[in-house]
N, C-alpha and C positions, 0 to 999 in steps of 0.2 A: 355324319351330322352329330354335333355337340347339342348334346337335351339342357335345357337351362330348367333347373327345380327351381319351384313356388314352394314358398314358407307361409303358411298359413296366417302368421304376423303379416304378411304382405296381401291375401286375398283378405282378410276381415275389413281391409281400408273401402274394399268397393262394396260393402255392405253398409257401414260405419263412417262417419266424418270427423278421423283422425290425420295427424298432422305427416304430410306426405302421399295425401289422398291423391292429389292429379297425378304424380308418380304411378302408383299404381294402377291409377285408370288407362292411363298410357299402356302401361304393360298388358291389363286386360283387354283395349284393343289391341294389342297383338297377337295374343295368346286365340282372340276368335278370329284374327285371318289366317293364324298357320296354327292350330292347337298341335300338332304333331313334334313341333319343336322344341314342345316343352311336355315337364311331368312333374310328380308330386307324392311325394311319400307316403307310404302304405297306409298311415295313420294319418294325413293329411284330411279325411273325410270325419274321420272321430274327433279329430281337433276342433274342428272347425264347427261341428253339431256341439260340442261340448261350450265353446266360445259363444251360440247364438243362445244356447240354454241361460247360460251364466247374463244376458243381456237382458233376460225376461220377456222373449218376443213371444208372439204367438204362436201358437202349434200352426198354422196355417202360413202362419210367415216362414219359420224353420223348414219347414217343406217347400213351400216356393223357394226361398234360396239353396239348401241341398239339391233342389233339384236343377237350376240354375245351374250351379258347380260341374253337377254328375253330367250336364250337357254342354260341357264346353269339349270335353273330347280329349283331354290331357292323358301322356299316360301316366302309369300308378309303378311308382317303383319297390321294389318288396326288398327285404331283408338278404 
């Protein structure tokens, strides 16, 4: 099985209403009916807490979405 990686540029759209959003949503239903088909770079979790900082959400918000991500079940690929 070929792993297709998530670029953190592509999951901020399902958080975010940037341009190419249904794209991505699309992707994100797929990703939660086979999460195993896909993964995401080791820094993919820092990126992404670093992106929702830089948005000025709230600490409450930042944790419901990290934690979102951490449960979608992808795997994590390391160096």
């Amino acid at each position: 099985m070929k792993l297709k990686i998530i670029d953190a540029s592509v999951a901020i759209k399902w958080f975010v209403d940037e341009p190419n959003r249904k794209e991505a949503m699309d992707l994100l239903s797929q990703i939660e009916q086979n999460p195993r088909q896909f993964g995401v770079p080791e820094l993919f979790f820092n990126e992404m807490l670093s992106v929702f900082c830089k948005l000025a959400l709230s600490e409450k918000e930042i944790v419901s979405f990290m934690h979102c991500l951490q449960n979608l079940g992808f795997h994590r690929i390391g160096n």
